[in-house]
N, C-alpha and C positions, 0 to 999 in steps of 0.2 A: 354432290360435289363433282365439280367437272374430272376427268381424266387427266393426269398429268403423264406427259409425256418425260420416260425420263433416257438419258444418252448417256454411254458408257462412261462418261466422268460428272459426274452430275453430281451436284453438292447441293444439300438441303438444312436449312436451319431452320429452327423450330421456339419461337418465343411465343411471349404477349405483344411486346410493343405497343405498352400502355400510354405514353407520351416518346412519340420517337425523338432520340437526341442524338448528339455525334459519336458517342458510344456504340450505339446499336449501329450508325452509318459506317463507322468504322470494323467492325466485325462483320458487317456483309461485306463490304468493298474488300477485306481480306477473305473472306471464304468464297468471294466470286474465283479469286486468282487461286485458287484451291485447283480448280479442275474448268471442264468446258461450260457450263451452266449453272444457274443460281437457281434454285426455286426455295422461298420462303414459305412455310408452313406457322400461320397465323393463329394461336387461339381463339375460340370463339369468347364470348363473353362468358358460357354456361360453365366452358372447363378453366376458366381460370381461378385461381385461389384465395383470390383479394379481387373484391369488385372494383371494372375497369371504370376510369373516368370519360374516357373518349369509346363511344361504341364499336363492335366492331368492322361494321362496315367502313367506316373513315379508319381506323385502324390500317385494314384490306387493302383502303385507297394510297392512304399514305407511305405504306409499304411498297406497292408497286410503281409510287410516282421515283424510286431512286433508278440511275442508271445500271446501279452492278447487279438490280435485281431482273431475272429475266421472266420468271412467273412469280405467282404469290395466289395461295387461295384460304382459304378458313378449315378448319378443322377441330374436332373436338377427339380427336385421338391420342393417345399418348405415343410417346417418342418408338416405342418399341415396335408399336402398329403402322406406326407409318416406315420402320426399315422394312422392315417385315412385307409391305403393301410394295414398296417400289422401287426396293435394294440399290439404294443408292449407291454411286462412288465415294464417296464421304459424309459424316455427318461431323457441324463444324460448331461448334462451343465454345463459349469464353474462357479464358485463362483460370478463371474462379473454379471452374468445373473440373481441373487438371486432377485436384487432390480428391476427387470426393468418387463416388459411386457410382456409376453412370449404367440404367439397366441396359439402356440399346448395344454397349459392347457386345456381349453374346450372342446379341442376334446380327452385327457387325462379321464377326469373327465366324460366322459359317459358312459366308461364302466369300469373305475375302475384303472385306469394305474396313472404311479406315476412317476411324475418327480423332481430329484434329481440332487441336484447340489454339487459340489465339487472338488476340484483341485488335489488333489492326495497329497501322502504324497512331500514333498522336499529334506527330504532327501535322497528317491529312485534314485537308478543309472540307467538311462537309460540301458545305452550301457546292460547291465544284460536279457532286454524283445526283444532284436532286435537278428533273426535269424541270426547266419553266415554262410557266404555259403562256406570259408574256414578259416583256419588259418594261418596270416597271419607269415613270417620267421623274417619278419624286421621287425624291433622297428618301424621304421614311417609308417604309412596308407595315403597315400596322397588321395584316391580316394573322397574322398567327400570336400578337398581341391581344387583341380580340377572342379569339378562340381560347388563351389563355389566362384574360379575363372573365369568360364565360366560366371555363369549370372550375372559378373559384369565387365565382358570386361577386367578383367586384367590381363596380360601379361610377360612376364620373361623382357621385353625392358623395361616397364614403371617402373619396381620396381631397375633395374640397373641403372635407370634417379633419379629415388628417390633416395638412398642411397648413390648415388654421391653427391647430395644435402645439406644433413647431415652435407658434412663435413667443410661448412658454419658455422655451427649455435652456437652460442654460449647459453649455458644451464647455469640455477640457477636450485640449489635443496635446498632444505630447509626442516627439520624434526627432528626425533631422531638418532642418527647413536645409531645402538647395536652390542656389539660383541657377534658371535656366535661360542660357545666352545662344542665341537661335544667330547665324553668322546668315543673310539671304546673300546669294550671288551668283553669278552666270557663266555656267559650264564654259569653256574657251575649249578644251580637247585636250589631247597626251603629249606630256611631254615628253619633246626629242631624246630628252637624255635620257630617262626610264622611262617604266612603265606607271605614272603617274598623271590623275586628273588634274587640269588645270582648274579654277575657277578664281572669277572676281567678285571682290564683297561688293555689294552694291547696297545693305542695310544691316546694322547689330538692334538686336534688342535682346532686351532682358524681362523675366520672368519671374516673381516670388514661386518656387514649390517647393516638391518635398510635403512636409508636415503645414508650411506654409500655407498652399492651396489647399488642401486640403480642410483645414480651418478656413480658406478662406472662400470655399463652396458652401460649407457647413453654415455661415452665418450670411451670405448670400442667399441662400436656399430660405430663409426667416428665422433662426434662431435668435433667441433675445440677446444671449451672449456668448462669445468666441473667447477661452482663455487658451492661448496658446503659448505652452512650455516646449523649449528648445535651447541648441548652445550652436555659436557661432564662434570664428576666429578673431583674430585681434589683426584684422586685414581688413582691405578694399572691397572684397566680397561682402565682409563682414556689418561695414560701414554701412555699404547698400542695400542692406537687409533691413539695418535700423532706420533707415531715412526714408522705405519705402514700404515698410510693415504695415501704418497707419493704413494705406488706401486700401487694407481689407477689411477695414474697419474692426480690429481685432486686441484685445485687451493682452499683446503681448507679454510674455516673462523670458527675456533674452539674455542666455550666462555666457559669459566669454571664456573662453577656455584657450590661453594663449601658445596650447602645445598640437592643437590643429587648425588646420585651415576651412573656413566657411568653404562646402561643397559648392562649386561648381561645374556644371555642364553646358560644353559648350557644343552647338552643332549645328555643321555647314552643310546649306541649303544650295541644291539648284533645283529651280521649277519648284516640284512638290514635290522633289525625293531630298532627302539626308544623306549625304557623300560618306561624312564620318561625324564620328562626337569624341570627344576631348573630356574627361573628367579629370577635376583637381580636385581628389578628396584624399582624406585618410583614416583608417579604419579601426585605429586604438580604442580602449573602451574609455570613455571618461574617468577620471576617480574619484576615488570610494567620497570625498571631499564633498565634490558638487556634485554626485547623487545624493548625499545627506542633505545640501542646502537646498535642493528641487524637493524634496519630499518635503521638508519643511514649509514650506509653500505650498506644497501641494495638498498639505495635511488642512489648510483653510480655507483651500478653493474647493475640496471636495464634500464639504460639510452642506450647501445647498445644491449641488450639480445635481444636474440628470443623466449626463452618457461622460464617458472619458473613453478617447479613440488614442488608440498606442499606431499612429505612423512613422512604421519602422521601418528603414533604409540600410538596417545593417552596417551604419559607417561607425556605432561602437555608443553610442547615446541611450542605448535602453540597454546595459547587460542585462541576464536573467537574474540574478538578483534584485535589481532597482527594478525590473517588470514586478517580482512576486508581491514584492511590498508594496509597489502604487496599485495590484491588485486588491490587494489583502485590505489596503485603505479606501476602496472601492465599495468593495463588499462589507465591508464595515458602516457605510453612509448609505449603504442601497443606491449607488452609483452603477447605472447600465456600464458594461464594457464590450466594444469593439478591436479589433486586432486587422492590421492586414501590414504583412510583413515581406519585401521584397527580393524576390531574386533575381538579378538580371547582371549586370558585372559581374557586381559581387554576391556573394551565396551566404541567403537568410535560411532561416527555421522556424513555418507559420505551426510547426506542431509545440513549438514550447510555450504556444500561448493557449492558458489553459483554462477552460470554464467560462470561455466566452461567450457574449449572446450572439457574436457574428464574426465570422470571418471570412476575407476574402479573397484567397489565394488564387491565381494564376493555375491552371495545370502542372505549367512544369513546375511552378515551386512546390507542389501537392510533390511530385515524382522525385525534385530532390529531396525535399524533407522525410521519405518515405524510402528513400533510395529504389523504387519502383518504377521501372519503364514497359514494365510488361501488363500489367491487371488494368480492366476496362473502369470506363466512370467511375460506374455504379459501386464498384467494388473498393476502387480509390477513397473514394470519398467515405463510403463506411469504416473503411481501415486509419483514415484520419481525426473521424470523427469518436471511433473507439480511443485511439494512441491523445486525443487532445480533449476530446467531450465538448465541443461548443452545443449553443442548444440550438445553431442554425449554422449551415456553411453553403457556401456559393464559391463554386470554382470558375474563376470568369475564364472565355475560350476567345478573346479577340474576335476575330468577324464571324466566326462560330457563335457569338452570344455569352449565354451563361448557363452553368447546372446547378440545379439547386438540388438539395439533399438536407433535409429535414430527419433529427434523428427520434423519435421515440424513445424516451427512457421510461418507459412505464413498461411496454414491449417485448421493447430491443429492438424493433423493427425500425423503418423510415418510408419517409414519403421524398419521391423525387419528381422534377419534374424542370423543364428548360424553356428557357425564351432565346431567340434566334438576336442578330444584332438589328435594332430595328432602323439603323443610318446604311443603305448601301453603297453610299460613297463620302465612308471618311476624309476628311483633308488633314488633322494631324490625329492620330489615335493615343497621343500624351495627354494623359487625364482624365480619360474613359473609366480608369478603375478607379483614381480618390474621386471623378463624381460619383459615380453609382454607389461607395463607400457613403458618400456625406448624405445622399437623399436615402438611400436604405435605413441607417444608420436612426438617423431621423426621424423616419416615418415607422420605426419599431417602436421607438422611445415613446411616439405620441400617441400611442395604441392603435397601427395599423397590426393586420395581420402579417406574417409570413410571407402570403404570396403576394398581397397590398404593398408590401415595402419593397418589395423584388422588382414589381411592375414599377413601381416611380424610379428605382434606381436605373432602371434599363432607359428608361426615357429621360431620366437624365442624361448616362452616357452618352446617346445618341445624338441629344443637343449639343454637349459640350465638344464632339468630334469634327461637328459642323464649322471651326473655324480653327485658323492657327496660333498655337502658343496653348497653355495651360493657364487660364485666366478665369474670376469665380463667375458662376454660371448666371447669366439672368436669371433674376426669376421669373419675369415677364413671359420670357421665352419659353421656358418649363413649363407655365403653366397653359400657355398656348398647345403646346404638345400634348398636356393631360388632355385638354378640352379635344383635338382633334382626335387623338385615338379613339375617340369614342361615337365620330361619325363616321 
């Protein structure tokens, strides 16, 4: 092992980094600003304690390709041998490690050295600390898509047996449909009187989503059938939903509910930025009434389904109640269930959905429902997976990608692992999470694997980012995408 040079503040971390993700990227770019130098101390393959999937030499590589790291080499030492070897200024640990035993204190504590714990900020963008070694011409990067098709064995054949699958299955969705009214116009500048953007509309259009798109990716994508359960207002919105529901070719179930208004979002464009968005919603929970009459319905749709997807918006359409019971009728039928439940205005809770085969929460909705801004990924994700039990969860990161976190309950343990975002230039990033949801989703049901269904959903979202508005995905185009990540 070469010499490490080490400088009176010199900070040294010490993992595996068995699939590097924005976790680990986020805890060095906080333990760089620790002191003057970074040096990463790598396990080797022989001292790690679970056989790694990626070797350690590309490990080594991967590790030294970030910016906040300034060395990095391999070792088969423990934590105490290497304070010991080259008394660092700091040794720097994740938040996880705060409460537990830490033998290197001792050897820390004899001559002065400080060990610090913390997970990095979350809201940092990785992709920002990671060298490139070129620029790529095309929107898609498959290369680390590949690599994480490789350590999971899967294949261009097995995902063309998947998708033929699909077109089996019959789907429930169940949530809020919202329409989404996109205002395009052209920046003019400030006005004299305040401090306000001028713009002129120069296009309106409108959008089915919400629970809407969602269904209507899901039967895009080749499902036999789309039942889509929701409640609308006894409005204009409301109107617009019913005269334009057909074109996702979806076997709606629309209740009126004349004490809210159909959810709309409206938002004003210049160029390809969003000035502001406008929403017209309201957040009461339905009553107890027309949850009785949707379960009643739902009690004959569920008797041959295959998956029911809970697209929850938070605007009062699913209390935890009317969830436990369309649950409970779920599992009753041997009905797959999916969850992905949103926080963004308004403030959802993906942990009260419980015994899921999948769910797909955002970060921060992982951080509000956990009340957690401090603990890293890895440790997130297990702590949600204890508090909810799905038997798969994906924490999607926006141009960060996604983390997956697969639990073991046989165990206790989990396997994790991430895909990067494979579009590098988004034009609207509305609908990246209900695609990835509907092709995951999907491609669980029809006997993909884990990591088989992660990889289609990623390549969905990147498709569907490719243009403006939330509208359902080709499939033409999808499967164009499968075909090419694989040359």
């Amino acid at each position: 092992m070469a010499e490490i040079n080490i400088t009176p503040r010199c900070v040294i971390v010490q993992g595996n980094f068995d699939v590097l993700h924005p976790g680990h990227i986020r805890l060095l770019s906080f333990a760089r600003n620790c002191g003057d130098k970074l040096i990463v101390a790598v396990n080797t393959d022989q001292a790690m304690a679970v056989k790694s999937r990626i070797n350690e030499t590309h490990r080594l590589e991967m590790v030294s390709s970030l910016e906040c790291v300034d060395e990095a080499f391999l070792t088969s030492e423990s934590p105490q041998c290497i304070v010991e070897k080259y008394k660092p200024y700091a040794i720097v640990k994740g938040k996880e490690f705060e409460s537990r035993h830490n033998l290197e204190l001792e050897m820390l504590n004899q001559y002065g050295g400080k060990l610090i714990f913390g997970s990095g900020e979350y809201e940092t963008i990785a992709e920002q600390y990671i060298r490139k070694a070129n620029n790529l011409t095309h929107n898609f990067d498959y290369s680390e898509a590949a690599a994480f098709a490789h350590r999971h064995n899967i294949t261009h054949s097995k995902l063309r047996n998947v998708m033929s699958q699909t077109q089996a299955l019959k789907v429930i969705v169940i949530g809020e449909v919202i329409v989404d009214e996109y205002v395009q116009g052209t920046a003019v500048g400030m006005s004299q009187e305040d401090p306000t953007i001028v713009m002129t509309p120069n296009k309106t259009e409108k959008f089915l989503g919400g629970a809407a798109i969602t269904a209507g990716h899901i039967k895009a994508l080749g499902a036999r059938t789309v039942s889509l359960f929701s409640v609308v207002g006894n409005d204009n919105t409301g109107t617009y939903v019913k005269e334009n529901i057909n074109l996702y070719n979806l076997d709606a179930n629309l209740f009126t509910d004349t004490t809210r208004p159909t959810p709309l979002k409206t938002r004003y464009r210049a160029s390809s930025k969003t000035l502001l968005r406008v929403n017209q919603v309201r957040q009461h929970k339905i009553s107890k009434e027309l949850q009785t009459e949707i379960l009643q319905q739902l009690k004959t749709a569920t008797l041959d389904a295959d998956l029911l997807v809970f697209s929850d918006f938070n605007y009062g359409v699913l209390p935890q109640s009317f969830v436990e019971s369309i649950a409970k009728l779920c599992k009753e039928n041997n009905v797959k269930i999916v969850a992905d439940s949103q926080t963004s205005s308004q403030v959802g809770d993906i942990s009260r959905y419980h015994d899921m085969d999948l769910i797909t929460p955002t970060e921060r909705e992982v951080r509000v429902a956990l009340n957690n801004p401090d603990d890293g990924l890895v440790i997130l994700a297990d702590k949600l997976a204890t508090c909810s039990n799905p038997r798969n969860l994906v924490i999607t990161l926006g141009e960060e990608g996604i983390f997956i976190h697969i639990p073991n309950r046989k165990t206790g343990g989990w396997e994790n692992d991430r895909l990067p975002a494979l579009n590098s230039n988004a034009i609207d990033p509305a609908g990246a999470g209900d695609c990835f949801l509907a092709a995951s989703s999907l491609a669980l049901v029809a006997g993909a694997s884990s990591w088989e269904a992660f990889y289609l959903g990623s390549l969905a979202a990147a498709c569907q980012v490719s243009s403006l508005g939330n509208v359902p995905l080709s499939i033409d185009v999808f499967e164009k995408a499968i075909s090419e990540s694989f040359h």
